[in-house]
C-alpha positions as CSV (number, residue, x, y, z in Angstrom):
1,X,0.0,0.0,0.0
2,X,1.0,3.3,-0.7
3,X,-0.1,7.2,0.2
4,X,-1.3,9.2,-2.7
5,X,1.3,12.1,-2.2
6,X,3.7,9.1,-2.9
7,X,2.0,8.0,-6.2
8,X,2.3,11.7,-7.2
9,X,5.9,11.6,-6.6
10,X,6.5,8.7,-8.5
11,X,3.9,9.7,-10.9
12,X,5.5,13.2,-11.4
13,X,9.0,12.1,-11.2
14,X,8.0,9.1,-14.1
15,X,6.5,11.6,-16.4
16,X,9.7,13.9,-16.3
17,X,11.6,10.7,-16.8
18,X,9.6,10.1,-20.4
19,X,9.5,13.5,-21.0
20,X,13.5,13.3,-22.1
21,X,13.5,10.2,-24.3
22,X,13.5,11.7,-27.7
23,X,11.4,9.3,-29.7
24,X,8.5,9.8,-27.8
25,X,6.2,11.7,-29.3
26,X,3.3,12.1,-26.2
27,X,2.6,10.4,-22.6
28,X,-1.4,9.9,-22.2
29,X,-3.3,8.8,-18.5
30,X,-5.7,6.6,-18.7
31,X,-8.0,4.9,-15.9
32,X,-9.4,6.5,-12.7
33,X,-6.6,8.5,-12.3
34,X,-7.7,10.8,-15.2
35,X,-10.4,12.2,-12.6
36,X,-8.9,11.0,-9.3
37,X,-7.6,7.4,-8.0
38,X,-10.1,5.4,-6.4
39,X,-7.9,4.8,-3.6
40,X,-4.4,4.1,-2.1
41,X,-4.2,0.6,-4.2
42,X,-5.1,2.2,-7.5
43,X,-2.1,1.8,-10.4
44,X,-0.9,4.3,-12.5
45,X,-1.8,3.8,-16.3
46,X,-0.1,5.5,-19.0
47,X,0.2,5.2,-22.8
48,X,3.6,6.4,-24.8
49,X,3.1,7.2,-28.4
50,X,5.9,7.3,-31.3
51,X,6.1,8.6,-34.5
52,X,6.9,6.2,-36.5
53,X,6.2,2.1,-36.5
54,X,10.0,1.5,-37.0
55,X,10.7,3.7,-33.7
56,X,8.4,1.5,-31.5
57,X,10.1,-1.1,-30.2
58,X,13.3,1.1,-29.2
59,X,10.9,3.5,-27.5
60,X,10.2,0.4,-25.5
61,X,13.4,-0.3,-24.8
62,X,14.5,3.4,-23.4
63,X,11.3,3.6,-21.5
64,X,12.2,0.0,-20.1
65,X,15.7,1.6,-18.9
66,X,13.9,4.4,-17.5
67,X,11.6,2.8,-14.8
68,X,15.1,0.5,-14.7
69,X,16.6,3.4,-13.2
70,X,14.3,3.8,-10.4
71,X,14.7,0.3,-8.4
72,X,11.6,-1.3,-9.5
73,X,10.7,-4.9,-7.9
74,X,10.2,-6.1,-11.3
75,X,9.4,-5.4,-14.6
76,X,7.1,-7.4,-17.1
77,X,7.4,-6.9,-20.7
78,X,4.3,-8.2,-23.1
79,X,3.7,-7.8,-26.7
80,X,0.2,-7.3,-26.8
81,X,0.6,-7.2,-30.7
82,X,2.7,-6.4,-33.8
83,X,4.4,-3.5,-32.6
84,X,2.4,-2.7,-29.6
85,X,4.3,-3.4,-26.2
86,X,3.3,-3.4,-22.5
87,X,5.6,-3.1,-19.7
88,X,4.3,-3.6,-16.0
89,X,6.4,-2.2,-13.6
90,X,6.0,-3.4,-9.8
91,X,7.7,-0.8,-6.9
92,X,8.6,-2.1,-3.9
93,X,5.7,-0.2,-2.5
94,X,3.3,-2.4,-4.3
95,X,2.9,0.7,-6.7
96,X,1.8,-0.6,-10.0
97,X,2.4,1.2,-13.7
98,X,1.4,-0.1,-16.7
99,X,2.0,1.4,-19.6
100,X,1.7,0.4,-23.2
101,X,4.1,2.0,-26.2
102,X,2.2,2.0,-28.8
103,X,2.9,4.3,-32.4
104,X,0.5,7.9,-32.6
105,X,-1.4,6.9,-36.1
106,X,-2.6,3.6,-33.9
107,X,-4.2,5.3,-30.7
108,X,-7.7,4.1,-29.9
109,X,-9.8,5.9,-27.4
110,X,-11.8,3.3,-25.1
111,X,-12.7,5.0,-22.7
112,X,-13.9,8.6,-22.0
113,X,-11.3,8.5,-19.0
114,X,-7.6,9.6,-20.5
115,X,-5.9,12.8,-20.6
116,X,-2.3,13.8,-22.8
117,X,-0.2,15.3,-20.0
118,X,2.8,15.4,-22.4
119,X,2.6,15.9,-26.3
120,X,5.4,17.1,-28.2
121,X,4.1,18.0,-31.5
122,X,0.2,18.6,-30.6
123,X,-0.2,15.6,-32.8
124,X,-1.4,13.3,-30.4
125,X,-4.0,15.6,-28.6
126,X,-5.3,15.8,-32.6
127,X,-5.5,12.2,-32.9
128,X,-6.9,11.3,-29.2
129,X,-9.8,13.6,-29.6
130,X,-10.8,12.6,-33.0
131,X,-11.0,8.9,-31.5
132,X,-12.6,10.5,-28.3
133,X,-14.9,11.7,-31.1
134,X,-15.7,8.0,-32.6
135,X,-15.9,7.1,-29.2
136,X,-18.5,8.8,-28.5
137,X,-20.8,8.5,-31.5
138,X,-20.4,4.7,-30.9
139,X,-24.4,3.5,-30.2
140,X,-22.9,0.5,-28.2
141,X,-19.6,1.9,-26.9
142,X,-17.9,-1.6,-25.3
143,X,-17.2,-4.6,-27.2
144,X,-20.4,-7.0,-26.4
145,X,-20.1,-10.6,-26.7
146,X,-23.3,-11.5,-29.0
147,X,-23.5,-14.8,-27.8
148,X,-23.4,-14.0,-24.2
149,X,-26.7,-15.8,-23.7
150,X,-25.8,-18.9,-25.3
151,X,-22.3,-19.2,-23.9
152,X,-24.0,-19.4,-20.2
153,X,-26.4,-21.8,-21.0
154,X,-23.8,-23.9,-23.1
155,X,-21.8,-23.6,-20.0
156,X,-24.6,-25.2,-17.4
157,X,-25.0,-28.0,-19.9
158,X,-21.3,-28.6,-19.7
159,X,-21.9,-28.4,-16.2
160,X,-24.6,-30.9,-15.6
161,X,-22.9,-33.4,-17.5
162,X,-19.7,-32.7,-15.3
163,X,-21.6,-33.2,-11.9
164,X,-22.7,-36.4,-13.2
165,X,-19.3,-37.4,-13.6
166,X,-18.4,-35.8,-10.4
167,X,-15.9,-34.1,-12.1
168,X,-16.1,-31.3,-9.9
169,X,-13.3,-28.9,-10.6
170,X,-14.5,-28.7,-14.3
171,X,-18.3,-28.2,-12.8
172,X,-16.5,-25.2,-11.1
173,X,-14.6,-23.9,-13.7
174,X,-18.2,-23.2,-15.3
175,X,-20.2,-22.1,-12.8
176,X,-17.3,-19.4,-13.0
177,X,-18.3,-19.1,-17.0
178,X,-21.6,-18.8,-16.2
179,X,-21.0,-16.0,-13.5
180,X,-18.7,-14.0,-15.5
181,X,-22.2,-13.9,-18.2
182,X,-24.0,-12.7,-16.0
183,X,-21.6,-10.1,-15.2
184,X,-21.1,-8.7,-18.9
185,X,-24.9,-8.4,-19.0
186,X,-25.4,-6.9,-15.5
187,X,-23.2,-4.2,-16.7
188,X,-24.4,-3.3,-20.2
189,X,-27.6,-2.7,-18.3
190,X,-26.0,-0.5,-15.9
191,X,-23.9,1.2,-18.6
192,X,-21.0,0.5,-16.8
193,X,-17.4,0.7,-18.1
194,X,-16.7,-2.7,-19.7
195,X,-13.5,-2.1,-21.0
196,X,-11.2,-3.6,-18.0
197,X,-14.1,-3.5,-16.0
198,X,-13.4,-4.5,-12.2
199,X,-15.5,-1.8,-10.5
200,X,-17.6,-4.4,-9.7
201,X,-18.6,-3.2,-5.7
202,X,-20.7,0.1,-7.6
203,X,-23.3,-2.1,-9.5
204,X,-26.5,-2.6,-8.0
205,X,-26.4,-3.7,-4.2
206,X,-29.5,-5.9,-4.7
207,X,-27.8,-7.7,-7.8
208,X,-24.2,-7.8,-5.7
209,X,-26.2,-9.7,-3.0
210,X,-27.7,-12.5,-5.0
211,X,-24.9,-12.6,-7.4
212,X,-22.7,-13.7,-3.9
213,X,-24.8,-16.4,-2.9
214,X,-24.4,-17.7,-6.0
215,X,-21.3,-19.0,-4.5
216,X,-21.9,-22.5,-2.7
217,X,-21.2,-22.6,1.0
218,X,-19.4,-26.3,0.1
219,X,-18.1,-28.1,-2.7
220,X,-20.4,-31.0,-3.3
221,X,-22.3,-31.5,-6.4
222,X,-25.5,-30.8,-4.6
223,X,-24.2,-27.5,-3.3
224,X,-22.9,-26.8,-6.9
225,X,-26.2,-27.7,-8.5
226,X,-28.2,-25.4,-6.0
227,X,-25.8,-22.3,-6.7
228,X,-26.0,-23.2,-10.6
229,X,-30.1,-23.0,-9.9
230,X,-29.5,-19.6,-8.2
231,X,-27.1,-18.2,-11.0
232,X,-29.6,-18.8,-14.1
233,X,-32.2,-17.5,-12.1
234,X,-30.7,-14.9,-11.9
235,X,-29.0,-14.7,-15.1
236,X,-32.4,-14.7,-16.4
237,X,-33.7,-11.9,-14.7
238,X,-30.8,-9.7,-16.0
239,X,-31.0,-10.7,-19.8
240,X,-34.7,-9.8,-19.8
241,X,-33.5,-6.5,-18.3
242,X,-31.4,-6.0,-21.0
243,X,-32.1,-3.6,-24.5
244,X,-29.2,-5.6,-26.4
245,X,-29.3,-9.6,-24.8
246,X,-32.3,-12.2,-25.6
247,X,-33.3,-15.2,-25.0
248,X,-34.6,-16.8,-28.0
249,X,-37.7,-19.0,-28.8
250,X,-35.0,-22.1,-29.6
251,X,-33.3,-22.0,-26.5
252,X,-36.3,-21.6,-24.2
253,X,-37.7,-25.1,-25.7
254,X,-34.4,-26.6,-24.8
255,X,-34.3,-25.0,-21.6
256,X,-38.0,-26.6,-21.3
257,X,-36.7,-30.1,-21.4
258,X,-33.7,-28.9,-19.1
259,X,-32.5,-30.2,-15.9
260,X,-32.4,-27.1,-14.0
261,X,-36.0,-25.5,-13.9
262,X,-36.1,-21.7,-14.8
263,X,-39.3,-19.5,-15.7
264,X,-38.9,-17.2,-18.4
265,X,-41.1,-14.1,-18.8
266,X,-42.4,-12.6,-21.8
267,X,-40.0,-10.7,-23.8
């Protein structure tokens, strides 16, 4: 854990740090910090940005030496794809940055939280509000799984036939499936954030409470059954709340012949 006037310190001192490498073009924040860390465990996110493709990977490299410079615990390098990097820096403190290098023509704006706290040429301030702009005119603005629906009920067959083999961990490993469905569509209906979503405590307290007891008490197939009863009750529930999920006619006749009995209303 650290304080926040430490995070600006390391924050500040990182930016000035940056700031000198020549081949970077412009240092963007992204994530709750953009508007204020949610607390003393929040991370530090950044984005570098480079002119040119062939200049990515060496940008990398110096900002690699940079963070190098300041005793980090350990740093993890990812290529996330062709020439787009990663690097995720662990303090001592526990202070976490991530930040991705990435080349200016190739920014994408996911989210209405990032601001460009360093930009050399004004060209990536250009090119982060015209994505902002796309952004925004998006209808859906998060990536949606359409087959949301299907993949949790494919999941509780795969579970039922796993609990008759008493094949537990695999029963689990779907009930988990199932939950994190019912997640996606809990937050499209609350318009959260799905992007790296983990906000997870500010979605509805009533939902948070059944969603929890979806979790059995101890690991026998009963107890999994019963939670896997609760969970597509509830997964129900929250698909027929939704504008862009359905249940279609198909699956509610299968469903009909289905171990696990479930009600559906009209949609």
């Amino acid at each position: 854990m650290y304080s926040s006037e430490v995070r600006d310190i390391f924050f500040t001192n990182t930016i000035e740090k940056l700031k000198s490498i020549k081949l970077i073009e412009g240092i963007i924040q992204l994530g709750s910090g953009v508007t204020g860390y949610k607390d003393d465990h929040s991370d530090i996110d950044l984005m570098v940005c480079t002119a040119g493709v062939e200049d990515v990977e060496e940008t990398k490299n110096q900002v690699y030496r940079s963070f190098s410079d300041i005793t980090p615990y350990i740093i993890k390098e990812k290529r996330l794809r062709e020439n787009v990097f990663l690097l995720i820096v662990f303090m001592e403190n526990s202070l976490e940055f991530n930040v991705s290098i990435v080349q200016t023509d190739l920014l994408r704006v996911k989210s209405p939280l990032w601001k460009v706290v360093f930009d050399k040429t004004g060209m990536v301030t250009e090119k982060m509000n015209l994505e902002s702009e796309r952004f925004n005119q998006k209808p859906v603005k998060y990536p949606v799984q359409d087959d949301v629906v299907f993949e949790f009920f494919y999941s509780s067959l795969k579970l039922d036939k796993e609990l008759k083999r008493n094949n537990l961990i695999y029963a689990l490993k779907m009930l988990e499936t199932m939950r994190d469905c019912t997640l996606q569509v809990q937050a499209m209906n609350e318009n959260k954030k799905l992007h790296q979503f983990k906000a997870y405590e500010t979605l509805n307290p009533s939902f948070i409470q059944r969603y929890l007891s979806t979790y059995p008490d101890q690991i026998t197939a009963e107890k999994v059954e019963a939670a896997a009863i609760i969970l597509k009750e509830l997964f129900i529930e929250t698909v027929e709340k939704s504008e862009i999920h359905m249940v279609d006619h198909e699956l509610k006749q299968f469903l009909a012949m289905y171990p696990f009995s479930c009600k559906f209303a009209p949609k």
